[in-house]
ZASEKOL-470870 format. One record per residue: x, y, z of N, C-alpha, C, CB in turn; residue in one letter; residue number from 1. Coordinates in steps of 0.2 Angstrom, whole numbers, plus 2048, in hexadecimal, padded with zeros to 3 digits. Glycine has a CB too. Layout:
BEGIN
 n.px n.py n.pz ca.px ca.py ca.pz c.px c.py c.pz cb.px cb.py cb.pz type seq
    X    Y    Z     X     Y     Z    X    Y    Z     X     Y     Z    A NUM
...
This chain:
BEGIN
 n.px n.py n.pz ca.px ca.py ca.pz c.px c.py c.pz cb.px cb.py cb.pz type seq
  41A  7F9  393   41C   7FB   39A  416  7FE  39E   423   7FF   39A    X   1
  415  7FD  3A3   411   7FF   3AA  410  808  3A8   417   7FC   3B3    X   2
  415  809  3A9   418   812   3A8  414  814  3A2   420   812   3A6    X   3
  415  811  39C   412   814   396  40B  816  397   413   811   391    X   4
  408  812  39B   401   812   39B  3FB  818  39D   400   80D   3A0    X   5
  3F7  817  399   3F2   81F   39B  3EE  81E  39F   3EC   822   396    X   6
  3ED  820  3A3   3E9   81F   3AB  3E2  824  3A8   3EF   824   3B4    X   7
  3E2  828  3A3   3DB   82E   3A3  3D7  828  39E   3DD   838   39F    X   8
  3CF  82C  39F   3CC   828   39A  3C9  82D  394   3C5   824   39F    X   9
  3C6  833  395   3C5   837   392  3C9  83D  391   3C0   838   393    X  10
  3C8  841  38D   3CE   847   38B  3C9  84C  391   3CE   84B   37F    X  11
  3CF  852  393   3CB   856   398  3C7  85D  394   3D0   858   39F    X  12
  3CA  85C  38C   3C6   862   389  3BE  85E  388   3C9   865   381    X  13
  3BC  85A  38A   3B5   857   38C  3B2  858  393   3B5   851   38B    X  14
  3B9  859  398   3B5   85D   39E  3B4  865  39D   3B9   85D   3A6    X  15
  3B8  867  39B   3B9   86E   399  3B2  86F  395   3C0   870   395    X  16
  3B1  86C  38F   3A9   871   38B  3A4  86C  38E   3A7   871   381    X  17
  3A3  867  395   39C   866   394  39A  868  39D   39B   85D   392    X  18
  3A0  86B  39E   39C   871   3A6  396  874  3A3   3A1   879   3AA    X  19
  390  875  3A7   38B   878   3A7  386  875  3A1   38D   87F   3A7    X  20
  386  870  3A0   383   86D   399  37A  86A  3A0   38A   863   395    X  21
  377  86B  39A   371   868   39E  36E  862  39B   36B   86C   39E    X  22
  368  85E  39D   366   859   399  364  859  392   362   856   39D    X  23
  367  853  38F   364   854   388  365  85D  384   35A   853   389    X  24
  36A  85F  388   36E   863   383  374  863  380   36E   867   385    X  25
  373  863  378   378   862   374  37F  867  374   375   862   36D    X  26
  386  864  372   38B   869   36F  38F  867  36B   38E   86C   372    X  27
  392  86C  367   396   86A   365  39D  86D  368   393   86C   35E    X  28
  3A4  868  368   3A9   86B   36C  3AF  86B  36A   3AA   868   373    X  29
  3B1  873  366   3B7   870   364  3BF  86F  369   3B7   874   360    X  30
  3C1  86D  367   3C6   86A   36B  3CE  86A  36A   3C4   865   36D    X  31
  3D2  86E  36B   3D7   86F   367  3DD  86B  36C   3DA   878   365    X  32
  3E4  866  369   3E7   861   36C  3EA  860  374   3EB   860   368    X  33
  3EB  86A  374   3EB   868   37C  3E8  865  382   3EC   86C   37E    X  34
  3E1  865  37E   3DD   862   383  3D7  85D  380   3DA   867   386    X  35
  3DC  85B  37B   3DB   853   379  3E1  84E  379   3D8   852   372    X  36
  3E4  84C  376   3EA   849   375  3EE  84A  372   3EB   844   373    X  37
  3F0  850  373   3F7   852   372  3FB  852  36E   3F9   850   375    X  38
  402  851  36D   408   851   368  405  848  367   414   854   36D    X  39
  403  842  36A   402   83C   36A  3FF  839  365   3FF   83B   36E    X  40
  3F8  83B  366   3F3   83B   363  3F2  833  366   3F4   83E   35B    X  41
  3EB  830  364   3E9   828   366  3E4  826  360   3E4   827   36F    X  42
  3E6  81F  35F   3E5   81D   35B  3E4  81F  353   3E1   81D   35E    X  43
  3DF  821  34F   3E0   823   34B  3DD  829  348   3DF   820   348    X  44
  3E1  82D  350   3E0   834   351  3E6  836  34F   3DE   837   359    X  45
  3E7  83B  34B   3F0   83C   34B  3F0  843  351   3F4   83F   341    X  46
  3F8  842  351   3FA   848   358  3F7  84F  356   403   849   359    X  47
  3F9  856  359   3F5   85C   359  3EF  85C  355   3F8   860   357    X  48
  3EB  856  355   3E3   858   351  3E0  85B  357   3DD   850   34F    X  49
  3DB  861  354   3D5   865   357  3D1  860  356   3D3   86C   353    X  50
  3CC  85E  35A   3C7   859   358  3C0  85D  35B   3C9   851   35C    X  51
  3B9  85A  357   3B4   85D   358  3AF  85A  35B   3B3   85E   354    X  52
  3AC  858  361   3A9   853   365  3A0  859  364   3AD   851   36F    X  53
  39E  851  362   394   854   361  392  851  368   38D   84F   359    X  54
  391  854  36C   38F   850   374  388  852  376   394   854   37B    X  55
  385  84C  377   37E   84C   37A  37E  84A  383   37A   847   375    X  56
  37C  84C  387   379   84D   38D  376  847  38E   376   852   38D    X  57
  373  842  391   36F   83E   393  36D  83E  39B   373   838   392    X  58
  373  83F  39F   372   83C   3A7  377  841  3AB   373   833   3A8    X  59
  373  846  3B0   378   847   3B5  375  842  3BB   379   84E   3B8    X  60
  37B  840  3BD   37C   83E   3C5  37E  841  3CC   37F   83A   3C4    X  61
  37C  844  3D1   382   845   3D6  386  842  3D9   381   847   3DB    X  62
  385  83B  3DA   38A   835   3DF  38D  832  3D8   385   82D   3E4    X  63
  393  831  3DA   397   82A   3D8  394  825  3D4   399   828   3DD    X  64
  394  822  3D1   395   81A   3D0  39A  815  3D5   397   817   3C8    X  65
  39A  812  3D9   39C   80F   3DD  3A3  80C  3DC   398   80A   3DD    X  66
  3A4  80C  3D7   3AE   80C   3D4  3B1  812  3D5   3B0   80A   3CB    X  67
  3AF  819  3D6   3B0   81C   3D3  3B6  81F  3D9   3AB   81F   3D0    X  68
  3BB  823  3DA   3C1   824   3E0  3C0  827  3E4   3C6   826   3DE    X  69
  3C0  827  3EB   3BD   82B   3F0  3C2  830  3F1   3BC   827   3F6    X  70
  3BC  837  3F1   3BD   83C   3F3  3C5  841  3F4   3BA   839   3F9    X  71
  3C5  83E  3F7   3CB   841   3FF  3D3  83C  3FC   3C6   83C   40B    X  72
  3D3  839  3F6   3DB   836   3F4  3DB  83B  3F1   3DD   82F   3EF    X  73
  3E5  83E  3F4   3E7   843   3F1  3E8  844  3EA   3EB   844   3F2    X  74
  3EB  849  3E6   3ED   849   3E0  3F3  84C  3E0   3E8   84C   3DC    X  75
  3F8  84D  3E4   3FE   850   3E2  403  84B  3E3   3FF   857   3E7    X  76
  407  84C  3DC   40B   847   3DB  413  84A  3E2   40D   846   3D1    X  77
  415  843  3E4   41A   846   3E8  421  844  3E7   419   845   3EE    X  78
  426  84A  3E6   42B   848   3DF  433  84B  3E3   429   84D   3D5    X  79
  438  848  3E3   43E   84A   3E4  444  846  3E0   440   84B   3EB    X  80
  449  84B  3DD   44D   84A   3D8  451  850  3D6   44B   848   3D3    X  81
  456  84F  3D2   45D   854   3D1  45A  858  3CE   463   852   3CD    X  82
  45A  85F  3D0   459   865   3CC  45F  86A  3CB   453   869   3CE    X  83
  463  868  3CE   46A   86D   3CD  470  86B  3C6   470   86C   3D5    X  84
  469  86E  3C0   46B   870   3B9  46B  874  3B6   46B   86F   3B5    X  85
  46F  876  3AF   46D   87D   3AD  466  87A  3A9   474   881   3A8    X  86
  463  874  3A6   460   875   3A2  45B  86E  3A5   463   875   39B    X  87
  457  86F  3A8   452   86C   3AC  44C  86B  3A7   451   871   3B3    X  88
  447  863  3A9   443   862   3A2  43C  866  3A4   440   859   3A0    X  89
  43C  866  39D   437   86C   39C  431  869  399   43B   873   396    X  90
  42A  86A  399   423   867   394  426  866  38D   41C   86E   393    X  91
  425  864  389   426   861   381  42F  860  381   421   867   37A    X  92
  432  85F  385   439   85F   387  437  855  385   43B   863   390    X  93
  43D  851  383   43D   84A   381  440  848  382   43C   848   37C    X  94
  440  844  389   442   83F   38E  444  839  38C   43D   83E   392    X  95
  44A  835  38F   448   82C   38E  449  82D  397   450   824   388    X  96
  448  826  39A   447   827   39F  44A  81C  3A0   43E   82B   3A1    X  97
  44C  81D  3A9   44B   814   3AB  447  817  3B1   455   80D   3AF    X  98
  444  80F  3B3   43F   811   3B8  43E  80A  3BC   438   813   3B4    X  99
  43C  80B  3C1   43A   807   3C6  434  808  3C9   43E   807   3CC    X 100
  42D  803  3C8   426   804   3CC  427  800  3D0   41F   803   3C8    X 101
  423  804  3D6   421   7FD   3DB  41B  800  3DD   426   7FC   3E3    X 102
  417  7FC  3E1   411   7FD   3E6  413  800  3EE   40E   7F3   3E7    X 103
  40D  802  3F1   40F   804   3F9  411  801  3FC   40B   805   3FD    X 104
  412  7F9  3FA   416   7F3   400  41A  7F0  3FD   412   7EE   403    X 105
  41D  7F7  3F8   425   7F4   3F5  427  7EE  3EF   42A   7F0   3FD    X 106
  422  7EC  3ED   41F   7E8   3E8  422  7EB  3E2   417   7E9   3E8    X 107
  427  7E9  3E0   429   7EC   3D6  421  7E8  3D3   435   7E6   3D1    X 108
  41E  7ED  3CF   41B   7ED   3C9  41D  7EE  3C2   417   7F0   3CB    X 109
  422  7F1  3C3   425   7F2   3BB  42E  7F4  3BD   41F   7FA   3B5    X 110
  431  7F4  3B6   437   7F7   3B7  439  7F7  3B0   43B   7F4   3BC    X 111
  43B  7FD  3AE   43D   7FC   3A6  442  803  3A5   436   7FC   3A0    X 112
  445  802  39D   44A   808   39D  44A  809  394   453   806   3A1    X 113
  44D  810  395   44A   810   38C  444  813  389   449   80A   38A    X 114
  43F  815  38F   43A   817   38D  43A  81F  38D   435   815   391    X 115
  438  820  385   438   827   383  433  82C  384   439   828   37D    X 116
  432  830  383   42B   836   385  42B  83B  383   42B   839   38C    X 117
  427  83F  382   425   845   381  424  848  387   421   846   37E    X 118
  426  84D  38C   425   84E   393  41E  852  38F   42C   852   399    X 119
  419  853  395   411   856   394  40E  852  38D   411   85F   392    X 120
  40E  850  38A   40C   84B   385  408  845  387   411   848   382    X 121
  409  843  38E   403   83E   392  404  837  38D   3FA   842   390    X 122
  40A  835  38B   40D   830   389  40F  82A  390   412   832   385    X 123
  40F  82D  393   40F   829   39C  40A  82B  39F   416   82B   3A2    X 124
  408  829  3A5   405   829   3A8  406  831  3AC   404   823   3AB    X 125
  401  834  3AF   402   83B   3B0  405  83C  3B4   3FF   83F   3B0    X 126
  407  838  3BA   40B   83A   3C0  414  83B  3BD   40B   833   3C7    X 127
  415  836  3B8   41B   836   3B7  41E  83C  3B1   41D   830   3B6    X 128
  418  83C  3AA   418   841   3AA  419  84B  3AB   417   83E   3AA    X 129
  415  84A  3B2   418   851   3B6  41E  851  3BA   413   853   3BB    X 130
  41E  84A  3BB   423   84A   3C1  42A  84A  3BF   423   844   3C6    X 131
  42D  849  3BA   434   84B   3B5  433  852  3B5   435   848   3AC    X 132
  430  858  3B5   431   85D   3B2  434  863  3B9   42A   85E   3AF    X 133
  439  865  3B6   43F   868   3BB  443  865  3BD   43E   86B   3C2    X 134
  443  85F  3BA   448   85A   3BE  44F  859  3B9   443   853   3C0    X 135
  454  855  3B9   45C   855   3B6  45D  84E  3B5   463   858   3BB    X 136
  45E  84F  3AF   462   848   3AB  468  845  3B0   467   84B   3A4    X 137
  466  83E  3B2   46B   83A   3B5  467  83B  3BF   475   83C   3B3    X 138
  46B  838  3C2   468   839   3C8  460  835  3C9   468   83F   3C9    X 139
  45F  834  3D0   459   831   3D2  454  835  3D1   459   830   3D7    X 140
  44D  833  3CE   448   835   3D1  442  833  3D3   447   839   3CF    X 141
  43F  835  3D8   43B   831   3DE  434  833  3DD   43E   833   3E7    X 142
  42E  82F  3DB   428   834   3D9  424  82E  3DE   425   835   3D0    X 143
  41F  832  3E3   419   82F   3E6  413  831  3E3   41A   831   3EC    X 144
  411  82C  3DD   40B   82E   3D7  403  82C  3DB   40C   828   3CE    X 145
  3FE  82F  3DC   3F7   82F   3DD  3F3  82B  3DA   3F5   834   3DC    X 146
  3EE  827  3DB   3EA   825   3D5  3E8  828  3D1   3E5   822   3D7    X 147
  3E8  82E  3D2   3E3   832   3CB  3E8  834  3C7   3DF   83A   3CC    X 148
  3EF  833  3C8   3F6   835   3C3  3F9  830  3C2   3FC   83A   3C6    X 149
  3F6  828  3C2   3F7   822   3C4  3F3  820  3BF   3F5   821   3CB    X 150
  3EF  81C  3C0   3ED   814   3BE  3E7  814  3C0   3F2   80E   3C1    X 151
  3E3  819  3C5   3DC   819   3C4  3DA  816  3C7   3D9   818   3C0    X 152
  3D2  816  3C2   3CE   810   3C6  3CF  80A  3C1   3C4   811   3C7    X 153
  3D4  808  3BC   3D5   803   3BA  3DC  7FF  3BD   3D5   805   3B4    X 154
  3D9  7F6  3BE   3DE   7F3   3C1  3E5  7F2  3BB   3DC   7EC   3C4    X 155
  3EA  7F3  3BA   3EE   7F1   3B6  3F6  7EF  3B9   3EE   7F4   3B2    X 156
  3F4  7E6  3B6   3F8   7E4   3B5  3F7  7E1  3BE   3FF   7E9   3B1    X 157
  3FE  7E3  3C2   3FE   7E1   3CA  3FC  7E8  3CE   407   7DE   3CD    X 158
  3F9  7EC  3CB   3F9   7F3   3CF  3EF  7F3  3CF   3FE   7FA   3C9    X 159
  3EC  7F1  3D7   3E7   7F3   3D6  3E4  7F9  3D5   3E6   7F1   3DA    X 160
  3DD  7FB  3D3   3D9   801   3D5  3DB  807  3DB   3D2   7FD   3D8    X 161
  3DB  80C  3D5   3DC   810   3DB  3E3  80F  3E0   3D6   80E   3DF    X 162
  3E9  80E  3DD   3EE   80E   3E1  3F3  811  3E0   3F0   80A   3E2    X 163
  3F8  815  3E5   3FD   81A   3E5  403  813  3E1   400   81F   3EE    X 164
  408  817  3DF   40C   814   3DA  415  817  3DC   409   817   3D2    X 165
  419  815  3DC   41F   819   3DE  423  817  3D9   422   818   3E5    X 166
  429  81C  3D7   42D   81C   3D0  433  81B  3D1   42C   821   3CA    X 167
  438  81A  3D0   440   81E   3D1  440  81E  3CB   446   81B   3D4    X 168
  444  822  3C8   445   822   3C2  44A  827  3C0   43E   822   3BE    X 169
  44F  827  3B9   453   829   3B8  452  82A  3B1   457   828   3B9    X 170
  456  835  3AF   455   837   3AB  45A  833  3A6   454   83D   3AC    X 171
  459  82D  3A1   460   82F   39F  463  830  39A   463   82C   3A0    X 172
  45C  834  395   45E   837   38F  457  840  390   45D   830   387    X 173
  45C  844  38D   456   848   38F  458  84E  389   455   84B   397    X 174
  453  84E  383   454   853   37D  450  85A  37E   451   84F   375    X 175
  452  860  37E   450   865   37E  44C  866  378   454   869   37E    X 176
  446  867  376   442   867   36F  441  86C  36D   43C   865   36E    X 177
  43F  870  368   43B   874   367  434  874  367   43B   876   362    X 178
  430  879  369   428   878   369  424  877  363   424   87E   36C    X 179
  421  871  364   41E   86E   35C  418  875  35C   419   863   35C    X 180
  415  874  357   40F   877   355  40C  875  358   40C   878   350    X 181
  408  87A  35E   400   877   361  3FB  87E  362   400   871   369    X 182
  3F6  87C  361   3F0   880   364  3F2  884  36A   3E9   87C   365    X 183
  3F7  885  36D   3F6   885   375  3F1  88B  376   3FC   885   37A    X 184
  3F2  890  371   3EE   898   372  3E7  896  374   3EE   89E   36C    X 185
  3E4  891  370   3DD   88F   36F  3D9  88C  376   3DE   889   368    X 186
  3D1  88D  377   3CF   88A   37D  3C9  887  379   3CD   88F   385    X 187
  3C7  882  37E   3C3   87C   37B  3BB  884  376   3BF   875   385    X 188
  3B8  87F  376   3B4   884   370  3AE  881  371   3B8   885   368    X 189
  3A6  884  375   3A2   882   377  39B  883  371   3A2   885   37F    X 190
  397  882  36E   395   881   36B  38D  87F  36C   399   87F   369    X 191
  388  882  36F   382   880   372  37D  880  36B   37F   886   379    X 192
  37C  87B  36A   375   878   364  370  878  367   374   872   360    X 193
  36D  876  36D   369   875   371  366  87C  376   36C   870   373    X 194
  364  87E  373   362   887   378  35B  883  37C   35E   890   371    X 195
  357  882  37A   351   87F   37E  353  87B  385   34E   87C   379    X 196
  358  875  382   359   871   38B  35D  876  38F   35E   869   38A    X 197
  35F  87D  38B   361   880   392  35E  883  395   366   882   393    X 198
  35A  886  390   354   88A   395  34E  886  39A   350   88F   390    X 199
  34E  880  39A   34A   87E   39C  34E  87A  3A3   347   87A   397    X 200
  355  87C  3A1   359   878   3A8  35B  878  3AE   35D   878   3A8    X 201
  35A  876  3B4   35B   879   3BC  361  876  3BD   354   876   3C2    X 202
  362  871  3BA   36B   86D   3BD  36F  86D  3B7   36B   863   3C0    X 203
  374  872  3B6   376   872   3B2  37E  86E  3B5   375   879   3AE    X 204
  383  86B  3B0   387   868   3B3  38A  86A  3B6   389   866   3B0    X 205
  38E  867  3BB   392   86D   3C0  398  867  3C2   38D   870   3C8    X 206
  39D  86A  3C5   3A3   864   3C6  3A1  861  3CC   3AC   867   3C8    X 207
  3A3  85B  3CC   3A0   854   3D3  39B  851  3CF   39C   857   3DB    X 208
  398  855  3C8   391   850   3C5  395  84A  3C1   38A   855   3BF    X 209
  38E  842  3C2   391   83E   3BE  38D  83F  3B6   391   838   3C2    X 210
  390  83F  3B2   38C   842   3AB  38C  83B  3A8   391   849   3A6    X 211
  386  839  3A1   387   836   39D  385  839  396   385   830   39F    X 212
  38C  838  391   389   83D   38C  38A  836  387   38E   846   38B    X 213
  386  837  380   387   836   37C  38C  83A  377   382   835   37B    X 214
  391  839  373   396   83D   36F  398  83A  368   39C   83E   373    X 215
  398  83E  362   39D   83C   35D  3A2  842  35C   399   838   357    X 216
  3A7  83D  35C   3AF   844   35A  3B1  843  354   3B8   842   35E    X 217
  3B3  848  34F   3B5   848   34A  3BB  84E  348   3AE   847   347    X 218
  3BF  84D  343   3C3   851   340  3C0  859  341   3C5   84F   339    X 219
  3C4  85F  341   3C1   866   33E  3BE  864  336   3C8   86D   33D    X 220
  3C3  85F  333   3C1   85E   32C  3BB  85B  32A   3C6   85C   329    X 221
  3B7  857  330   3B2   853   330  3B3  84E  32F   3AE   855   32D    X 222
  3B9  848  331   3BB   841   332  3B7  83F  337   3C3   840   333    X 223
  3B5  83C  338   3B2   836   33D  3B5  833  33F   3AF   833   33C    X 224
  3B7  834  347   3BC   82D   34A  3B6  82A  34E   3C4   830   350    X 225
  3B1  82B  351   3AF   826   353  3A9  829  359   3B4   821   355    X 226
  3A5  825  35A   39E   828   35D  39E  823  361   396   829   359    X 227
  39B  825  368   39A   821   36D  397  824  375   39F   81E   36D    X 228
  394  820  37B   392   822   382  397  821  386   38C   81E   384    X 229
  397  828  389   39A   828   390  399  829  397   39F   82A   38E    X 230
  399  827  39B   39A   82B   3A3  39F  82D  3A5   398   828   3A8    X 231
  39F  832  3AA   3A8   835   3AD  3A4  838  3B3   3AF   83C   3A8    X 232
  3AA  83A  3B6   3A7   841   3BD  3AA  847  3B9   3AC   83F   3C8    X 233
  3A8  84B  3B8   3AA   853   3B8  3B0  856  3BC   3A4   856   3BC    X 234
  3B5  859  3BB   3BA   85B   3BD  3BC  858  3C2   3BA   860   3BF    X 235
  3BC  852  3C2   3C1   84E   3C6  3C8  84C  3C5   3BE   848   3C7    X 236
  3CB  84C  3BE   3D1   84D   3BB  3D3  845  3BA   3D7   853   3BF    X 237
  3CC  842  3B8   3CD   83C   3B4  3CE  83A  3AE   3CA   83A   3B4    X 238
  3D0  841  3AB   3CE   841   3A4  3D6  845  3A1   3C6   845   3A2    X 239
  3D5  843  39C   3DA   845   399  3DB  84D  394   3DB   83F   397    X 240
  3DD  853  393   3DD   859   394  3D7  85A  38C   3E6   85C   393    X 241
  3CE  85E  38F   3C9   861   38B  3C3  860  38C   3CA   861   386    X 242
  3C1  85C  38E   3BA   85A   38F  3B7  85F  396   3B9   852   391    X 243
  3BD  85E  39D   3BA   85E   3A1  3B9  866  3A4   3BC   859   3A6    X 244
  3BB  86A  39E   3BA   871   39E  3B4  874  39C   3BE   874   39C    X 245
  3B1  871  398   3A9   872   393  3A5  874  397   3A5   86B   38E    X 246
């Protein structure tokens, strides 16, 4: 389903430890799950992993790359629905939900029911995500989602680049949970190997820059999930919760 889908490309504990990084300067970042993936976990990450990113620096940029989302589109999701309950949903609160997508010109792009969640878990995309929370089992509810809480700069499925999204949807199972174990006391954890590229540095990263860093992540325990290059913009809240605070 359309809905399940992750609209972020990086974790935002990778905006979080690579502010103020300079060129060709190294770190190491630890990263505990709130601001990686979560209760979720991806792939053959399992859920609440601390993970440990070796990040190398390559390239700032000031401008965009030319895909990238202009400026001046909002970001606040816009939401109405029942809140006259005693027990309204809460973050790690576990939802099933029915749902209706459409486009701006009334276009159904998805519609399904049955779909379960972890609310703050980023198992949906993030407009809908937030937008359940205060809200009451049964009854309507109406969410006008942004592209950055959205679907992005990736097209999927009938939903171009960059497009607002609208939901109805209904709560119609909703489990009060207890709070699993997570790090939440914990903040990303900055780690500088490199002292020399910063003293030699005049642009150190700053939000609006476009960065390319080289990185490999790995367990606290030293597992290796995998090494690779990436580019992003800096606090633009493309990413998904640890990078974009570094």
């Amino acid at each position: 389903a359309v809905v399940s889908t992750q609209s972020t490309g990086v974790i935002e504990g990778y905006q979080i430890g690579t502010k103020d990084m300079c060129i060709n300067e190294r770190r190491r970042l630890i990263v505990p799950s709130k601001f990686a993936y979560g209760a979720r976990g991806t792939g053959n990450i399992p859920g609440y992993s601390t993970l440990m990113f070796d990040v190398h620096l390559v390239q700032i940029n000031d401008s965009p790359p030319p895909y990238e989302v202009p400026l001046d589109v909002p970001e606040t999701v816009l939401r109405q629905g029942p809140t006259d309950c005693q027990d309204p949903v809460r973050p790690r609160d576990v939802v099933e939900i029915q749902y209706v997508g459409s486009l701006p010109d009334g276009k159904v792009f998805d519609e399904g029911e049955g779909v379960r969640f972890i609310v703050g878990s980023r198992q949906v995309i993030l407009g809908v995500d937030e937008g359940v929370v205060g809200f009451c089992k049964g009854g309507l509810i109406q969410l006008e989602i942004p592209p950055k809480k959205a679907f992005g700069q990736r097209w999927e499925g009938p939903v171009p680049q960059w497009s607002f999204v609208y939901y109805n949807l209904t709560i119609t199972k909703h489990i009060v949970t207890a709070r699993e174990e997570d790090d939440i006391s914990r903040d990303v954890t900055r780690d500088v190997t490199c002292s020399a590229a910063r003293e030699e540095c005049s642009h150190p990263v700053r939000e609006g820059d476009y960065v390319l860093l080289h990185y490999t992540v790995t367990s606290r325990e030293g597992e290796v999930f995998g090494s690779s290059q990436m580019r992003y913009p800096v606090g633009r809240g493309l990413l998904v919760p640890g990078w974009d605070l570094a």
